[in-house]
C-alpha positions in Angstrom: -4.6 13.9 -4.9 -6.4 14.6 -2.0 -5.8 17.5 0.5 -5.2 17.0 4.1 -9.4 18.2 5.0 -10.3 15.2 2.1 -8.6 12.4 4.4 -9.9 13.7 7.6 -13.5 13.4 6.3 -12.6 10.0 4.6 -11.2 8.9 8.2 -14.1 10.7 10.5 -16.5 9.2 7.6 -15.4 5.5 8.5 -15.7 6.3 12.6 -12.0 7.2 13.3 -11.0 10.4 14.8 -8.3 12.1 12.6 -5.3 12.5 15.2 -2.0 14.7 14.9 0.0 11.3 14.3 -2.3 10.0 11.2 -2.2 13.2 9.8 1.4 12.9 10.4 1.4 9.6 8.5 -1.0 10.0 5.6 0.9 13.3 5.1 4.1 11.5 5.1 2.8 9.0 2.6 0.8 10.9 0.3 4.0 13.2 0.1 6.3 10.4 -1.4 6.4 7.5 -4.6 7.9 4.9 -2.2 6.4 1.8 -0.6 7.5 2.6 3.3 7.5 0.3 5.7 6.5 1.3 9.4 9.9 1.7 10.2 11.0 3.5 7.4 7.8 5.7 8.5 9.2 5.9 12.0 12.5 6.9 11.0 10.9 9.8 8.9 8.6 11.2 11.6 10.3 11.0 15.2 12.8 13.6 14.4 9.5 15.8 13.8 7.3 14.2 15.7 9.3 12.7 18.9 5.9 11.5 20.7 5.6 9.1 17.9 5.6 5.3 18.7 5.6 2.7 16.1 2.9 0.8 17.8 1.1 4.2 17.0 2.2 3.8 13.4 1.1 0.2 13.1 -1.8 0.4 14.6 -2.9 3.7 12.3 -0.9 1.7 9.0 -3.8 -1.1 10.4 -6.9 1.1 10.3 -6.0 2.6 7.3 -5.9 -0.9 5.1 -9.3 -1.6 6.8 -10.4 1.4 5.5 -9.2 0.4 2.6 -7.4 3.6 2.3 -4.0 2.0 2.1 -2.6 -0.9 0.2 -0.5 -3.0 1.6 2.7 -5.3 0.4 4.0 -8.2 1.9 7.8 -9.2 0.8 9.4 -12.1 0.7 11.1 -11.0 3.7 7.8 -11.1 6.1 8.6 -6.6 5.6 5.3 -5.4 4.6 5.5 -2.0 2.7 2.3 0.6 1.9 1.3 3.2 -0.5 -1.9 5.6 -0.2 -4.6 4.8 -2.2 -5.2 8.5 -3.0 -8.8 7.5 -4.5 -10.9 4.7 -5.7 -10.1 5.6 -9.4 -6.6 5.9 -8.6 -4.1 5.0 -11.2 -4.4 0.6 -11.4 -1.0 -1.0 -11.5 1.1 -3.7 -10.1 4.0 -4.8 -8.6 7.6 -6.2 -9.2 9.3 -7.2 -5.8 12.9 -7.8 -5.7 13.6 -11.0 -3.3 16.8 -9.7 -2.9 17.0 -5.9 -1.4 12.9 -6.0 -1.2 12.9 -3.4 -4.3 9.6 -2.9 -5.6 8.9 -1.7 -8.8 5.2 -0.3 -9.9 4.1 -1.4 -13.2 1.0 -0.6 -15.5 2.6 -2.3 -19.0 -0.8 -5.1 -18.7 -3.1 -3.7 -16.6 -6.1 -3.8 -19.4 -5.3 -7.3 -20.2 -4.4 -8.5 -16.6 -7.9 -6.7 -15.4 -10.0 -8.8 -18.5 -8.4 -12.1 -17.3 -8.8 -10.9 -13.5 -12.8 -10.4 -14.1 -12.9 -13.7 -15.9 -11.1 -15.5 -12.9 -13.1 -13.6 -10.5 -16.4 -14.4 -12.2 -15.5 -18.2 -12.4 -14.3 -18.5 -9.0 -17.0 -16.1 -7.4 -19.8 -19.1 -9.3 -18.2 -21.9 -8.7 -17.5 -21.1 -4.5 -20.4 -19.0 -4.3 -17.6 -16.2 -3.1 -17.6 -12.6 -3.0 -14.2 -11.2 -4.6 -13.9 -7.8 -3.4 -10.0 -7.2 -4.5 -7.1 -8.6 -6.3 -3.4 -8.2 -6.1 -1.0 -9.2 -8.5 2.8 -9.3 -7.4 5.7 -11.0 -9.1 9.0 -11.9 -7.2 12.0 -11.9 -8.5 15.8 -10.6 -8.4 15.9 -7.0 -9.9 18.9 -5.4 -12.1 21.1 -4.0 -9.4 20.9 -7.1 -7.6 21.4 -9.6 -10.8 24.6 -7.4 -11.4 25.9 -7.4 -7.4 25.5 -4.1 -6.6 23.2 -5.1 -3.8 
C-alpha cells in the first residue's frame, strides 16, 4: 500500500497540489476496507478536522476518480461509495450491492473467467464501434443475508 509521500507525488504528478484535507481523505480511505460515502467521510474527519466541508470532500472524492486514483460505486439508492485504488495492479474484484441497506460485498470468486469474457466483449465492441474501452465495472444488485432474514 502506498505511504502518505507515494500519494502526494501521484497527486502533484497529475497537476494537483496535495492539501491537508486530501491527505486527510486519502489517509482516511487508505486506512479502512469499507466503501465510504462523502458523508460517512465527513462524519469521520470534522471531529479531527473541523475546517472540513463536504463540498471540500466532494470536490477532492471528484479529482481523485479523474485521476483514476479512486473507484467509485453508484447504489441503487443514487449513494455513491469509494475505495482507494492503492495501485494499478491492485488486487481485481467485484462487487455485490445490497438494494436494501446499500451493503456491498467485494468479491474475487470469477475474476479470471469474468476478465477472459470482459476482453472478448471489449475487443468485439471496441471493432465493431470503433471505441476505446479504457475500464469495466461489474456490479450485481441484490438483497443480502441480513436483509433476506429482516434484520435490516
Amino acid at each position: 500500500m502506498p505511504g502518505p509521500k507515494k500519494w502526494q507525488n501521484r497527486m502533484r504528478g497529475h497537476g494537483s497540489r496535495w492539501t491537508a484535507p486530501r491527505k486527510a481523505i486519502v489517509d482516511l480511505l487508505s486506512r479502512t476496507k469499507q466503501h465510504m460515502s462523502a458523508k460517512d467521510i465527513y462524519n469521520a474527519l470534522v471531529r479531527i478536522y473541523p475546517g472540513i466541508g463536504l463540498t471540500t470532500i466532494y470536490r477532492t472524492l471528484d479529482l481523485l476518480e479523474k485521476m483514476k486514483l479512486l473507484k467509485k460505486i453508484s447504489l441503487a439508492t443514487g449513494e455513491n461509495k469509494y475505495e482507494l485504488i492503492h495501485n494499478r495492479d491492485d488486487h481485481h474484484h467485484h462487487h455485490l450491492i445490497c438494494t436494501n441497506c446499500g451493503k456491498i460485498i467485494d468479491y474475487d470468486d470469477f475474476v479470471d473467467e469474468e476478465l477472459q469474457l470482459i476482453k472478448k466483449t471489449e475487443n468485439t465492441l471496441s471493432k465493431k464501434h470503433n471505441f476505446v474501452i479504457n475500464d469495466h465495472n461489474i456490479e450485481f444488485y441484490g438483497i443480502c443475508e441480513q436483509c433476506r432474514e429482516g434484520g435490516e
